[in-house]
N, CA, C and O atoms as a MOPAC input file, in Angstrom:
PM7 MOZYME 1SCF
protein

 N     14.01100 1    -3.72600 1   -19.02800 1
 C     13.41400 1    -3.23800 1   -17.80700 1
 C     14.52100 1    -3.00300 1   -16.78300 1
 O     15.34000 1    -3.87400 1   -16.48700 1
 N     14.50100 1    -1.86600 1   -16.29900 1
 C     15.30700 1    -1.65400 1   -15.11300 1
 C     14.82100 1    -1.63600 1   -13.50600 1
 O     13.75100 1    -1.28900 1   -13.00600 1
 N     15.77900 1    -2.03700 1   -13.04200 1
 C     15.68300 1    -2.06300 1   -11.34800 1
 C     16.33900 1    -1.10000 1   -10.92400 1
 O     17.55500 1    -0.90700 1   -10.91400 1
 N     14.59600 1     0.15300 1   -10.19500 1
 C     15.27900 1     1.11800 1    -9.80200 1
 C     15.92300 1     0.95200 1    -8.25200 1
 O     16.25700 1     2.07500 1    -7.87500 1
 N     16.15400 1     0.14200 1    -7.43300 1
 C     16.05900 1    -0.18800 1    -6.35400 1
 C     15.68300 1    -1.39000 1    -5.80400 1
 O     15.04900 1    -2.25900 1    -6.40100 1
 N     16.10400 1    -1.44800 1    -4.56900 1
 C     15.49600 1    -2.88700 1    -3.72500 1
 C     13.97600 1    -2.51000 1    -3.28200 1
 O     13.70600 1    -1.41200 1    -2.79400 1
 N     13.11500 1    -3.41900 1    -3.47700 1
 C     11.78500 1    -3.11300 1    -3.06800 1
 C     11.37800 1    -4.15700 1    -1.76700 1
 O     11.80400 1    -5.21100 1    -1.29600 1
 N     10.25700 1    -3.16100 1    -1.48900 1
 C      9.83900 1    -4.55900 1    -0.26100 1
 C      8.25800 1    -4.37500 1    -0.96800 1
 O      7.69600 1    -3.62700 1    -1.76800 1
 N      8.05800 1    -5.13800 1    -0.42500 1
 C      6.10200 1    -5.59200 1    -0.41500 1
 C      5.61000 1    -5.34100 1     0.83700 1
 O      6.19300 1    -5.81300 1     1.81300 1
 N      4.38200 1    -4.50300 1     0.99200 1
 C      3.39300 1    -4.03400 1     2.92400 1
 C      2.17600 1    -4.81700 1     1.81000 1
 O      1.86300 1    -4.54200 1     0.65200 1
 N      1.62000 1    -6.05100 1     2.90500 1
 C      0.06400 1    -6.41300 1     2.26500 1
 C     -0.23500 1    -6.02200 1     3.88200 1
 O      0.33900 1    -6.16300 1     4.96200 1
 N     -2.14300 1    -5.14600 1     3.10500 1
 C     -2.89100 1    -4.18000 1     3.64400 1
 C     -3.76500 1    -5.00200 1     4.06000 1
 O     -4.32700 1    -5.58500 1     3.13300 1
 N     -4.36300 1    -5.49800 1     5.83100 1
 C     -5.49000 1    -6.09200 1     5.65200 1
 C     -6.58100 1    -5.15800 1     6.27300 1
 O     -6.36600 1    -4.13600 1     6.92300 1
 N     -7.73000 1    -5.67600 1     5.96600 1
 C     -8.89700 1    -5.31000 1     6.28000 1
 C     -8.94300 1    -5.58700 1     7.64900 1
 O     -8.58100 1    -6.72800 1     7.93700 1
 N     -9.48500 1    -4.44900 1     9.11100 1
 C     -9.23200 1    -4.87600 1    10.36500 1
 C    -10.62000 1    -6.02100 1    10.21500 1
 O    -10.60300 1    -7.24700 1    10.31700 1
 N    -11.49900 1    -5.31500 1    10.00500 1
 C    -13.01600 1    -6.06000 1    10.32400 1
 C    -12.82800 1    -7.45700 1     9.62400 1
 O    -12.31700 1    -8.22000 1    10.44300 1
 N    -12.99700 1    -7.93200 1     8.70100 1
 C    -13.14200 1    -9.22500 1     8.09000 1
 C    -11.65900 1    -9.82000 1     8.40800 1
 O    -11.66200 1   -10.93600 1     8.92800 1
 N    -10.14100 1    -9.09800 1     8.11500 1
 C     -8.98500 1    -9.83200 1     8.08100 1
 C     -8.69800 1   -10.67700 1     6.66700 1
 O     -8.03200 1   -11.70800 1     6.57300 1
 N     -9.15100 1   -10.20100 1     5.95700 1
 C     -8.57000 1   -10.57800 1     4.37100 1
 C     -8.00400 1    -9.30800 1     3.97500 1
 O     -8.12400 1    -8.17300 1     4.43800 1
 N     -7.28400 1    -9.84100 1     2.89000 1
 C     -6.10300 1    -8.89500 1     2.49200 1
 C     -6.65200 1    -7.87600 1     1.39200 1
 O     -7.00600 1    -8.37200 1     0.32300 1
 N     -6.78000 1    -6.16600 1     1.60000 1
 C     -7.28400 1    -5.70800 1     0.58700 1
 C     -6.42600 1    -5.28500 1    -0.58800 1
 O     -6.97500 1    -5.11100 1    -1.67600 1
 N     -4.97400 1    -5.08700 1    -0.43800 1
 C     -3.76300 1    -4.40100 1    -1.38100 1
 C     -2.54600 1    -5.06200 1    -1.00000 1
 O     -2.35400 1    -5.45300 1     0.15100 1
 N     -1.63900 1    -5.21100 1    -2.02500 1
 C     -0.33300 1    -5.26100 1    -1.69400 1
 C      0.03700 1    -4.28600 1    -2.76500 1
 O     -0.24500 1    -4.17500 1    -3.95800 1
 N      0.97900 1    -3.42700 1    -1.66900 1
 C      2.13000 1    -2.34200 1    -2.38100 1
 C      3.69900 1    -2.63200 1    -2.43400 1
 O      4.39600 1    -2.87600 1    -1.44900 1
 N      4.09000 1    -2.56900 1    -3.62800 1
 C      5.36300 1    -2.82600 1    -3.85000 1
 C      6.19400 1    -1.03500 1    -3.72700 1
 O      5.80500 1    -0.08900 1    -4.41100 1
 N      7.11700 1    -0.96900 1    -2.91500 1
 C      7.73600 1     0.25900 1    -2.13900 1
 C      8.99900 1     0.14200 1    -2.31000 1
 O      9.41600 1    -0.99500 1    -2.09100 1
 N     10.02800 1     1.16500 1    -2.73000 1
 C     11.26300 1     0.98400 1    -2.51800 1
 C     11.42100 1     1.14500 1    -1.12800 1
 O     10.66100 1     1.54600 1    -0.24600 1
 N     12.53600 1     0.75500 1    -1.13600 1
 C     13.07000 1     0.20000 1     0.67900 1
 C     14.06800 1     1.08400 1     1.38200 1
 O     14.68100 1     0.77900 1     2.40600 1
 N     14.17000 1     2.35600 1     0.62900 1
 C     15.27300 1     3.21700 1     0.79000 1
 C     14.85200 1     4.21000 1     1.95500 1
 O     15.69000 1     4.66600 1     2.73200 1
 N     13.36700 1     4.54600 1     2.03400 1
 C     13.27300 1     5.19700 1     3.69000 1
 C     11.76700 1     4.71200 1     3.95300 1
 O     10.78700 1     4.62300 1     3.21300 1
 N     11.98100 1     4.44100 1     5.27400 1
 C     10.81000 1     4.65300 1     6.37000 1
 C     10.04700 1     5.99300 1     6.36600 1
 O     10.33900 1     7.08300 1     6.85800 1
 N      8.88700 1     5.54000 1     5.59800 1
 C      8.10700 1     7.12000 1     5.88500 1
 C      6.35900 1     6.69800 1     6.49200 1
 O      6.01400 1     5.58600 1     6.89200 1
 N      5.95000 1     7.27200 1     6.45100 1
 C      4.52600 1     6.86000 1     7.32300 1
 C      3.51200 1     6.95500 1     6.12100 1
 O      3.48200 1     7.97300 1     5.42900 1
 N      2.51600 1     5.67100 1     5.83200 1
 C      2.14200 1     5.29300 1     4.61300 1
 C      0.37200 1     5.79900 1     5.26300 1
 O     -0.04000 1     5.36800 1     6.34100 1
 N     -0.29800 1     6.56200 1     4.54400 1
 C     -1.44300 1     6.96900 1     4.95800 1
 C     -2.48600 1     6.16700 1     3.47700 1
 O     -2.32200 1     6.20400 1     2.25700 1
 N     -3.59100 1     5.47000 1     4.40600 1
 C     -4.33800 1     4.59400 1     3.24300 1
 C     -6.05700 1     5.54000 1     3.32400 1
 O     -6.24300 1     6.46300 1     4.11600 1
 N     -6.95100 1     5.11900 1     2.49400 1
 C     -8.03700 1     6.21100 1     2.54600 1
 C     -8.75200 1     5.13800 1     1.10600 1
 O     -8.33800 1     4.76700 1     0.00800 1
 N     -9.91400 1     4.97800 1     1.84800 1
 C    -10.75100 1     4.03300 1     0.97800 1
 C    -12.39400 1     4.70800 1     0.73700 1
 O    -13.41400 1     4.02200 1     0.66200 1
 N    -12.33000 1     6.17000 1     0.64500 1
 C    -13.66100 1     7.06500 1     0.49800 1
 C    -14.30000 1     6.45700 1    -0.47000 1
 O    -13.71900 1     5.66400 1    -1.21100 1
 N    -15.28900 1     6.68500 1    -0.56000 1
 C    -16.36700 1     6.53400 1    -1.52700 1
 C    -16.45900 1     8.35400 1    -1.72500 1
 O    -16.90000 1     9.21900 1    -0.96800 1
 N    -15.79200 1     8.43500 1    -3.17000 1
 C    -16.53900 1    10.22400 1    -3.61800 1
 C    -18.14900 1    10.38300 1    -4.62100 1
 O    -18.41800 1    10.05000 1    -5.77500 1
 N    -18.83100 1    10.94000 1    -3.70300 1
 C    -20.28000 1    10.83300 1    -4.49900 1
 C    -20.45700 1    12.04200 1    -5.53400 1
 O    -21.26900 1    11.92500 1    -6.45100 1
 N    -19.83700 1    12.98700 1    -5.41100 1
 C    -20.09700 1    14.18700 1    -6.65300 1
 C    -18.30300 1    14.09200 1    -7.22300 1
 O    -17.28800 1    14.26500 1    -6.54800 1
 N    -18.39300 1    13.86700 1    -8.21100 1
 C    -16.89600 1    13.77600 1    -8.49100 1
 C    -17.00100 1    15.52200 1    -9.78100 1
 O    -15.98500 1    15.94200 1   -10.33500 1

């Protein structure tokens, strides 16, 4: 197994309750703006 990089970990919480819904493991090489989206799709 290789290490492509240094990683960091962002854990995602839920505003309303405040439990944790995801943790993402990210390389650490740039700051970019992380967009999250939890739809429900009803006609797939």
């Amino acid at each position: 197994m290789t290490n492509p990089g240094d990683e960091k970990l962002i854990r995602v919480y839920d505003k309303k309750s405040g439990k944790i819904r995801a943790d993402l493991i990210v390389l650490q090489q740039k700051d970019e703006l992380l967009a999250l989206s939890d739809k429900l799709v009803e006609d797939l």
